[in-house]
N, C-alpha and C positions, 0 to 999 in steps of 0.2 A: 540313718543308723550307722553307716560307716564313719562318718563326722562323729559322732557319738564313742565307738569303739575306738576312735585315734586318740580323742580327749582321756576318755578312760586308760589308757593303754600308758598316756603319757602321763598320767599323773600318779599311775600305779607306778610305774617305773621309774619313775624321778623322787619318790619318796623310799622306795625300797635300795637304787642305788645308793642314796646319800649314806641311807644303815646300811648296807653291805659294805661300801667302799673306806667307812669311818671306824668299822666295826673290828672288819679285817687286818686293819692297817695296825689299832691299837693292842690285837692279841697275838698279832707278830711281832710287835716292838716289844709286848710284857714277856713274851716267852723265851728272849733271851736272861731271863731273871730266873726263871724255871730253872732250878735243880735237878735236872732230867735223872742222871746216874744216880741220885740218890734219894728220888721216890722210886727207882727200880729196884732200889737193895730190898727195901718195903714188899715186894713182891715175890720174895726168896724165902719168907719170913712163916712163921708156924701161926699169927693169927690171922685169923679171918677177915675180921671186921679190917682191922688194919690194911690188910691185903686188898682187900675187895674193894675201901675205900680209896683206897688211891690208884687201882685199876681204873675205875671211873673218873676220876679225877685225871687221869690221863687221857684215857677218852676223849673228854669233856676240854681239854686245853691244848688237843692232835687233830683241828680239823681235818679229818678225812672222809673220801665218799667212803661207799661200800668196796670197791675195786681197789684202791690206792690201799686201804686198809690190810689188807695181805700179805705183801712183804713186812709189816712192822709185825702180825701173828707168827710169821715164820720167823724172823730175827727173836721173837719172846722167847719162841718153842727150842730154839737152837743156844739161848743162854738157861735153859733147864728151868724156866719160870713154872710155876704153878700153874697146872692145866685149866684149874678152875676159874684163876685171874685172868689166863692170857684169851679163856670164853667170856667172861664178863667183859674185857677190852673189845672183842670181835660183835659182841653183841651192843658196843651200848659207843664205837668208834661214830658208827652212822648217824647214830640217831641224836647224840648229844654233840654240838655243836655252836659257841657260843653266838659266831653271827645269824646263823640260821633261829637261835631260840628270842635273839633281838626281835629281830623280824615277825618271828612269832609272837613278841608281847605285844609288837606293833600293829599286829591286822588281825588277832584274836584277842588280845588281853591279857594281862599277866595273869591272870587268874589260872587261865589253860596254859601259860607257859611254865609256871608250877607244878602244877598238877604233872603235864608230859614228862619232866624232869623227873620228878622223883616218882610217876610212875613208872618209866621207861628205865632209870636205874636199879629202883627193886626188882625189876623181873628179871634183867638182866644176870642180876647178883644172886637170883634164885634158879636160873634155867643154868648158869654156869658150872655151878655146884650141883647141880641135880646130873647135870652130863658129867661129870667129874665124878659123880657117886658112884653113874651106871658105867662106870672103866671106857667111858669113848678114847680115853688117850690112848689107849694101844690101838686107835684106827686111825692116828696119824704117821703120815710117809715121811720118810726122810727125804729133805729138800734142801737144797743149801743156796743162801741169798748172802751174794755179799755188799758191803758198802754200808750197812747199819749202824744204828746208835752213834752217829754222830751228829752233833744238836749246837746250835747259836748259842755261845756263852756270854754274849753280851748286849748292853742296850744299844742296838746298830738300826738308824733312821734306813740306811740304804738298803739295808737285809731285808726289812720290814714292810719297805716301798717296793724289793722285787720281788720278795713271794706273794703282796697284795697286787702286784700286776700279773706276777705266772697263774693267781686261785682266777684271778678278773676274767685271763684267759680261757679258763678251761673252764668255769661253774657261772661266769655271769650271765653268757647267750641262754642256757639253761633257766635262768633267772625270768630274763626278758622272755623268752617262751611264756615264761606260767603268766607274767603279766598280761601279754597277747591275748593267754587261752582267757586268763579271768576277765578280761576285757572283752572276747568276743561271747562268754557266756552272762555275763553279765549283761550286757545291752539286746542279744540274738535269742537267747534260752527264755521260754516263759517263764516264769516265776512260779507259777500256779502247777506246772508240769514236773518241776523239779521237788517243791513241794510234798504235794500228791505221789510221785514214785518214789523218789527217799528221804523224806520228811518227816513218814510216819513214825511209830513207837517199835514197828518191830522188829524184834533181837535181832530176828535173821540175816536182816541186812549187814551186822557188821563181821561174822566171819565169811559171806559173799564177800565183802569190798577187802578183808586181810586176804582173802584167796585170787582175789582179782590183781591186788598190787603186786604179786611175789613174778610174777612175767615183765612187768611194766619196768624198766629202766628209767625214773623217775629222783632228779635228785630234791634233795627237800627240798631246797631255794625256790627250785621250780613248781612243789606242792605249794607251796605257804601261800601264793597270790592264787592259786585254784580254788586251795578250801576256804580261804576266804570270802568270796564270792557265791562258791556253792553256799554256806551257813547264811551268807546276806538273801541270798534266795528261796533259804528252810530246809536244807538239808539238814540232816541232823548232826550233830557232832561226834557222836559214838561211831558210824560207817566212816565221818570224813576223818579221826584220829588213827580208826583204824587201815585204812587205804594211803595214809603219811607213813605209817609205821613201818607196812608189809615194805609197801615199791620204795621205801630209805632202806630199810633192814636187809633187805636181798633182793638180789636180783641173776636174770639169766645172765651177766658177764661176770658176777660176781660165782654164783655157784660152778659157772666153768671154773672160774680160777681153786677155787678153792677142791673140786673133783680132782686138780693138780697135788694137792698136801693132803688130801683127808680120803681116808678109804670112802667107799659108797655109804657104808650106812652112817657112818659120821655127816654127809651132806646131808642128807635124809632125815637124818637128828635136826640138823641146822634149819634147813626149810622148814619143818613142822614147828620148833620152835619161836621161829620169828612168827609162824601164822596166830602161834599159842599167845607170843608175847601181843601182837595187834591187836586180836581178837581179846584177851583179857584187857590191854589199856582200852582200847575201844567199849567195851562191857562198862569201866568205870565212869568213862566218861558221859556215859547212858544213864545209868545210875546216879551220876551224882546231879 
């Protein structure tokens, strides 16, 4: 069995590295093309749609975990952005990711990597706005972060090669973890057991598994070789979307940070929403 889990291990991991390390490398090198300053003006702006699309769109081209994500909300908050944009960026920094959603089409399918995309950014673009409706912005503190908004203005191979070594450093071992875990469940776990306890059809399972991940310190890299394994074993996919969603979306180092810029019930808005937002992508992906 342990012959078996080293096999598995290396060959999860030798395929996920190639997409991580190729992945990484290409939307550092494109991002010095990115007109940074000037999808922000976009975000000062009176329409929505407009707004809201290119909050995600920044998102979606700013890998960040959940933690790193903080200073770039207070740097927003501090050029007087729209509080509904600079929540739709906070909520949809973690989760949209283009190496990670590689990876995802690579050991789920493009089908589900579709689907998380544009269900993880409508909710997003809906929970931002809805918190923006109920006045959360006068429950943020005054913080002052300096050193912001300065961005690669050009197509620089060395820029590209050292922030793909400093992510390597900090998100890859992360990486290799989940390969590990999916390798040791995959060969160690019955099949039949995992099955049988969440395999079934019932709903319940998946705002258990959005409530279970909001503790777990989990970065996606590190989900993506787990749930993959769990679904080759029958788990179902609505608990394992929602269990990516919650432990990407928040977490205990991230909600300290953020207890720093946002009054109390502003966190409290935050955790319940990201459980809202799991729990609902997780529901669709049962559903569908």
């Amino acid at each position: 069995m342990l012959l078996d889990i080293l096999k598995d291990f290396v060959s999860i991991g030798l395929e996920l590295t190639l997409l991580f390390v190729g992945i990484t490398f290409l939307v550092n090198l494109l991002q010095g093309l990115v007109p940074f300053e000037k999808l922000e003006k976009y975000m000062f702006g009176k329409s929505k749609i407009v707004g809201s699309t290119v909050a995600i769109l920044l998102a979606f081209i700013t890998p960040f975990c959940s933690c790193s994500t903080i200073p770039i909300v207070v740097g927003m908050l501090q050029r007087k952005m729209r509080f509904g944009y600079v929540m739709i960026f906070l909520f949809a920094s973690p989760v949209l990711d283009p190496t990670i959603l590689t990876l995802m089409t690579a050991t789920l399918g493009w089908k589900v990597s579709i689907i998380y995309t544009v269900v993880t950014s409508i909710l997003s673009i809906v929970i931002g706005f809805t918190l923006e409706f109920l006045g959360f912005e006068k429950a943020v503190k005054n913080v002052v972060v300096t050193g912001l908004g300065e961005y690669n203005k050009k197509l620089d191979f060395k820029y590209a090669l050292k922030e793909t070594m400093s992510l390597m450093k900090t998100v890859y071992p992360y990486l290799l973890i989940g390969a590990l875990i999916g390798a040791i469940i995959h060969e160690a776990v019955p099949t039949e057991w995992i099955a049988n306890t969440l395999g079934g059809n019932q709903w319940w399972l998946i705002p258990i598994a959005a409530i279970i991940g909001i503790p777990l310190y989990i970065r996606l890299s590190t989900m993506i070789p787990i749930a993959q394994i769990f679904i080759l074993k029958g788990m179902a996919l609505g608990p394992v979307m929602a269990l990516i969603i919650s432990s990407t979306g928040a977490s205990l180092p991230e909600v300290t940070l953020l207890n720093s810029i946002f009054q109390k019930r502003l966190v409290i808005a935050f955790v319940l929403s990201v459980i809202t937002m799991a729990s609902l992508s997780g529901t669709i992906f049962y559903l569908i």
